[in-house]
Steps between C-alpha positions, in 0.01 A plus 500: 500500500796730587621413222209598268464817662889600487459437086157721542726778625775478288310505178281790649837697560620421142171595334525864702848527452445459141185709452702770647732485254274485190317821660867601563607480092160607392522857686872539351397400158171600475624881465777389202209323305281733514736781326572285262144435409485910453805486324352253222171713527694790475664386183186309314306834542844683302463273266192528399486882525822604394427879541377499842744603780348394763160280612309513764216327670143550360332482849143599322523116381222273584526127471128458513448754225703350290384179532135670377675676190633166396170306509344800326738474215463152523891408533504192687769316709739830578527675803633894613717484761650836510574861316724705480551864370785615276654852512801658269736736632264832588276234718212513199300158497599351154288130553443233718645163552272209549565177666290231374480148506356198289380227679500306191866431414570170376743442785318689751471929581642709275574869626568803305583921528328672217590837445217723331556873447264784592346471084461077595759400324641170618869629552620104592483222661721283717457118661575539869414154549432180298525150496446370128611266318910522397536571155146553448311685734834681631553674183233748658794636655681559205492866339379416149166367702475784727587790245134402364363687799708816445445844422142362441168743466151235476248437731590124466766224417394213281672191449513413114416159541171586632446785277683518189475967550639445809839662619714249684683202365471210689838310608545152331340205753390762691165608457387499862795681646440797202114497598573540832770807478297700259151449755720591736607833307161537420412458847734811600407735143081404636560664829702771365212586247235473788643591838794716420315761303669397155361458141668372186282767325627775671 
């Protein structure tokens, strides 16, 4: 019985000892990770709005809302996570960056920036995270896929294979994965069009 209950204590003095120390690395890393998350933000949001100097937080965003201009537009199986607000060098608001996800990667979520200027032009895009296929679904990545998206002005993306007037190629084995980044861009453009005050026909 002594026995049992000397084993009891040791193992209860190991499992504090090391959930101490996980809580221990977690509060020295957690700071590290989380800059370098910005960082990444930071630099997707450059990317895909080359002119803007800085960004900052759109705190007039509203998940629910945007969840209600997506079902309106009927663009289903993307989600709005977060905006953000461009500004060039006098501090003038030049566009918005979008973060938007499709839940309907082949592989899983795919999540994207879009940039779209004050006139709704889609300035960019860039994949902040995927899982697709290699050598199919990956190419997303690639710059000859996402230069589709640039310097953009419509009210909607269209893959080719599902309309032949439509604007964006789709990669080779990779239908899904190109559905699901340009719903996702449309996903972003929608809410800009509806929520942000914007109009291609401005």
């Amino acid at each position: 019985m002594n026995k049992i209950v000397k084993n009891a204590l040791i193992l209860t003095a190991i499992t504090l000892v090391s959930g101490l120390l996980l809580g221990g690395v977690y509060e020295i890393t957690k700071e590290p990770i989380q800059a370098s998350k910005e960082k990444a933000k930071q630099e997707a949001y450059k990317s895909v709005m080359s002119d803007a100097e800085e960004f900052e937080p759109d705190n007039s965003f509203d998940e629910k809302k945007a969840e209600k201009i997506l079902e309106k537009n009927k663009i289903n199986g993307c989600y709005l996570s977060e905006v953000a607000v461009g500004k060039d060098k006098s501090g003038k608001e030049i566009g918005y960056v979008i973060t938007s996800t499709s839940k309907e990667g082949y592989g899983g979520e795919i999540q994207i920036s879009v940039g779209v200027s004050m006139d709704g032009t889609v300035t960019g895009i860039e994949i902040l995270s995927i899982n697709e296929t290699a050598g199919l679904g990956m190419q997303a990545t690639e710059p000859e896929f996402k230069k589709q998206f640039e310097n953009v002005k419509t009210d909607k993306f269209e893959v080719k294979k599902d309309n032949p007037k439509g604007n964006v190629d789709a990669l080779s084995g990779a239908t899904i994965t190109t559905r699901a980044v340009t719903n996702a861009v449309n996903a972003g453009l929608s809410y800009f069009q509806d929520a942000l005050g914007g109009s291609v026909n401005e």
